[in-house]
N, C-alpha and C positions, 0 to 999 in steps of 0.2 A: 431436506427435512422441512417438515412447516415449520414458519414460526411462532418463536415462542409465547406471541400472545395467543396463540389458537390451544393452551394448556391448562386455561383455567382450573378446569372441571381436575385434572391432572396434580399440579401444584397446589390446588385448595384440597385435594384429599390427603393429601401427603401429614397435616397435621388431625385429622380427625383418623387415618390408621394411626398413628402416634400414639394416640389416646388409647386407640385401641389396645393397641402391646401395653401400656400400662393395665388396663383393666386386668388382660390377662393373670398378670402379677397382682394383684390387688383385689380380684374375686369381689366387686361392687354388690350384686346382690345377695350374695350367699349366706349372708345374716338372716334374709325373711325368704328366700326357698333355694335349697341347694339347685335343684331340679333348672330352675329359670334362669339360677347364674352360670349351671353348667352349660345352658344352651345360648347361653349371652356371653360367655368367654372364653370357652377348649371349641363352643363350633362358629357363630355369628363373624368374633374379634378374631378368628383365622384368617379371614381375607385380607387383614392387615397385612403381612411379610410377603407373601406370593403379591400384592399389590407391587410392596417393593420392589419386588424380583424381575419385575416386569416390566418399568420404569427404567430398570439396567437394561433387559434387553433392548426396550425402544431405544433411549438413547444413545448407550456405551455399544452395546454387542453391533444393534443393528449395522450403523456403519462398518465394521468391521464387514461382517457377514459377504457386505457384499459388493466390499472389496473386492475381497476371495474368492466368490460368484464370477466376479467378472473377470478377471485373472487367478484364475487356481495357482495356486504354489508362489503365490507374489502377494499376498495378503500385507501390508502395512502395522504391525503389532504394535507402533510407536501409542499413537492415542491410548489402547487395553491397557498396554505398562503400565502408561502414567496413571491412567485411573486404579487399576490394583493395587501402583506401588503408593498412592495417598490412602486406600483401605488397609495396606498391612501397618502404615506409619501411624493408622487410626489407631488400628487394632494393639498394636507394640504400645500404645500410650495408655491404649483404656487398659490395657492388662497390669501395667505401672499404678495406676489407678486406683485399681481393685485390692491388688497385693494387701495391701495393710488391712482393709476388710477378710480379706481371706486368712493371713497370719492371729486377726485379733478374733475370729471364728475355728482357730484350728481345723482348718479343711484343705492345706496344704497336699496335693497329692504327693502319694509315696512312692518313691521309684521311678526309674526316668518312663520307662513303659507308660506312668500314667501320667506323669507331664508332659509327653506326646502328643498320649490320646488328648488331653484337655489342647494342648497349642493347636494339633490340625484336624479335631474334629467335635470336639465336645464343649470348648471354648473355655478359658478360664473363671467366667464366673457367668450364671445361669441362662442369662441372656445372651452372651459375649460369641456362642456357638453360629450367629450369623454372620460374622466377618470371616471366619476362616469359612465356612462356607460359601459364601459368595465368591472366594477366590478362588476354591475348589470348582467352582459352580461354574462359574464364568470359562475356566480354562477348557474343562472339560466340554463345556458345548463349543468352543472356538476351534478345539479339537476335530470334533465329531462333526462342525457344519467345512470343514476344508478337507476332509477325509472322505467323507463322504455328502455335503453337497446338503441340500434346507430337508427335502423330503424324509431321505434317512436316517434324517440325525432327527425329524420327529418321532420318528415310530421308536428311534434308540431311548429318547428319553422318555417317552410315556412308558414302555415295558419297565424302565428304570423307577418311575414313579410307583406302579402296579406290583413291582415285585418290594420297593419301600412300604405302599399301604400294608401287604399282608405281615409285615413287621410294626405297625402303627396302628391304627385304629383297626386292622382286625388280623392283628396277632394271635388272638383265642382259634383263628381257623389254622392258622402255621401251626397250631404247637396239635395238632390232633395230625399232622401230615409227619412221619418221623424223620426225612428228605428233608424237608423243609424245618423241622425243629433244628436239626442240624445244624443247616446253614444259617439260621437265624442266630442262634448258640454262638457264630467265629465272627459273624457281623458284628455283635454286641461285645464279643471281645475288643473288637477293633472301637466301636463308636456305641454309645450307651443307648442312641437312638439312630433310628434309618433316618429321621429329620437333619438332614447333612447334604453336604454339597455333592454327592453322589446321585444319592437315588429322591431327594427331597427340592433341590434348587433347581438342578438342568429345566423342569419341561417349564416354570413359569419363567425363566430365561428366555426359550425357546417361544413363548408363545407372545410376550413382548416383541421378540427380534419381526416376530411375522404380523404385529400391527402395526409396526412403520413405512414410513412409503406410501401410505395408502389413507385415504379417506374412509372415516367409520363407513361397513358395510349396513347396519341394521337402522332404520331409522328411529327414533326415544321409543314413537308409543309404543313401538316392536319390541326394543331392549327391553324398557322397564317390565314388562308380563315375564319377560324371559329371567328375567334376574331374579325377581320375586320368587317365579316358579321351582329354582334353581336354589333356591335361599333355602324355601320352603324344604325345597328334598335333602338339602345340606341338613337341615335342624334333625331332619328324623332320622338318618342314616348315622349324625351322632349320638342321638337318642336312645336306635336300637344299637348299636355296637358296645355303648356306655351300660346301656340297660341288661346286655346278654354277655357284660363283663368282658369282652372280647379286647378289648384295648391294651396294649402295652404302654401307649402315649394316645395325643390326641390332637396331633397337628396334620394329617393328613386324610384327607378325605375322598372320595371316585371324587361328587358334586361338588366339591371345592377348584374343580377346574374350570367348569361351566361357567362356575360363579364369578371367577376371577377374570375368564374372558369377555361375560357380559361388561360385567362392572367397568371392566377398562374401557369397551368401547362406551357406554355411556357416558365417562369421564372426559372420553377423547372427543364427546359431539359439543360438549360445552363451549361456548367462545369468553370471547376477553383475556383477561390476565388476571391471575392473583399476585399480592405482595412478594417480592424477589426474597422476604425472609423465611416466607416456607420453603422455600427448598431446601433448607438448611437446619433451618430449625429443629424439623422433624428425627434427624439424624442425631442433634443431641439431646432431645428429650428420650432418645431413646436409650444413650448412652448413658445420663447420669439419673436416670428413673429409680433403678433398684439403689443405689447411694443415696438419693432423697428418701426411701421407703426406711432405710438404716436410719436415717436420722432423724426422720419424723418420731420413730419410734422409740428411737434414743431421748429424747425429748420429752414425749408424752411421757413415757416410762420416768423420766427424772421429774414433770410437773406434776405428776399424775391424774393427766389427763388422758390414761390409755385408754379407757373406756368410752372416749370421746371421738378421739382423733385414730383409734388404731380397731378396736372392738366392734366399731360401727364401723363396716368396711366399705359402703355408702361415699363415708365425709371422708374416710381413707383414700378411697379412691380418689376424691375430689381434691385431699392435700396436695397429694402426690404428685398427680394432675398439672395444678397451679403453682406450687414450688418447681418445679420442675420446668414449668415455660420461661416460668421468672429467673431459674437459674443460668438457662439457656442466653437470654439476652446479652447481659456482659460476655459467654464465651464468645456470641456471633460478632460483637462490635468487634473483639482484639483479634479477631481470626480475621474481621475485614481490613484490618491495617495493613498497609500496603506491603511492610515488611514478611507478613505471614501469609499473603494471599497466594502464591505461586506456592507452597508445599500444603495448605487446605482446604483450597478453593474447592466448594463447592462437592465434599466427600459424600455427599447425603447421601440417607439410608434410601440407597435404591434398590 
């Protein structure tokens, strides 16, 4: 693998998608045109997670991968484990975490059936649906690349994506197919969205794992046209799918593939190095963002300054934001203590 100074571009996006996942939850411009925030936060602020998603396959999967490549049936699972089993000890703590926001919101689900669904697909609280996807996600492709080998297990996970969008951003064409309403009908019993480590995580795994090892292929002035061009077709394919009502959600896109493949290589032609606390950091601003959004608003609500800090979703987004880097600090100093570094080292949102 190169090294790690050659990740600048890598590790310095890591907290600008951060931001992003906040916006999403905070709808920054939607106070002065729904229209511009929709297209600045369900399509723009999506490359954020598939970002992540892809930064695991470089890293975590890749090596695996091709392990397995090189010796079929002798794959090495020690490294995966350990990195899963510091996502599930994430996840077991943010879910401890949440509890009491959930209990003082009455939104406990009822039934084991739907505390299930919330543990392995839906996540226990809104955001929380990408940890157990990622495990899902992960396995699943480590599966399909030692079963069948990098080629096959491309074409498996992109159908898997394809047959997720017509459940996602254009589920209005599923429900005119009565075959397909069907099946969409026993998906959502199962998972409230196709956005899951099934048909939403595998291919930007898959397409991380197939940018390591290798030197960017495209040169900047070629990427940048290509990314842009690629952005552009992302915004209107939200635009018209949003526009002709067709969404169910609004996390997966065709042009959000394109986009996430440019992007990365771009990322990956940057040199130097950024600060060793983005890699980290970004993982807990992601973590405690929606508990800073409770509070903030707990707060203003009690100053009455809601009109300020929560109504103007602008300076909302920007609290949110900056309590949130700041709250992140103290976690990353005791998390670097040597006592704690072997069970969190380094869990970032990848």
């Amino acid at each position: 693998m190169t090294s790690r100074q050659n990740f600048a571009g890598i590790d310095g996006f890591r907290m600008a998608a951060a931001f992003l996942v906040v916006a999403i939850h905070t709808a920054p411009f939607a106070r002065w045109n729904i229209t511009a925030d929709f297209l600045f936060s369900y399509c723009l602020a999506r490359i954020a997670v598939p970002f992540f998603l892809m930064t695991t396959g470089y890293f975590i999967l890749a090596p695996y991968a091709k392990e397995v490549l090189r010796a079929p049936g002798k794959g090495n699972f020690n490294r995966l484990h350990r990195y899963l089993r510091r996502i599930l000890l994430l996840y077991g703590a943010a879910i401890l975490l949440y509890l009491p926001v959930r209990l003082y919101a009455g939104s406990l689900p009822a039934g084991p059936w739907a505390i299930l669904k919330d543990l392995i697909f839906d996540g226990t609280f809104y955001h929380l649906w990408y940890l157990p996807a990622l495990i899902t996600g992960c396995l699943l492709v480590c599966f399909l690349v030692k079963k069948l080998g990098m080629h096959r297990t491309g074409i498996c996970v992109f159908l898997l994506y394809l047959t997720g969008l017509l459940g996602d951003s254009y589920y209005g064409l599923s429900e005119m197919v009565p075959p397909l309403q069907m099946f969409f009908r026993g998906v959502f019993f199962i998972s409230t969205y196709t956005r899951n480590g099934v048909f939403y995580v595998p291919i930007f795994l898959y397409l991380g794992m197939k940018q390591a090892g290798r030197a960017p292929r495209a040169k900047v002035g070629q990427t940048v046209p290509a990314l842009l061009t690629f952005l552009i077709l992302m915004l209107a394919e939200g635009f018209l799918t949003y526009r002709f009502d067709l969404q169910h959600h609004n996390s997966m896109y065709l042009f959000l593939i394109p986009c996430s493949v440019y992007l990365f290589e771009l990322l990956r032609s940057v040199p130097g190095h950024a600060p060793k606390s983005f890699r980290n950091a970004s993982l807990w601003i992601y973590l405690i963002h929606p508990l800073v959004i409770v509070v903030v608003r707990g707060i203003a609500k009690a100053t009455g300054t809601t009109a300020f800090f929560v109504t103007n979703n602008f300076i909302h987004f920007l609290t949110v934001s900056a309590v949130s880097a700041l709250t992140a600090l103290p976690v990353l100093w005791i998390l670097n203590r040597k006592d704690l570094i072997h069970v969190f080292q380094k869990p970032r949102l990848d």
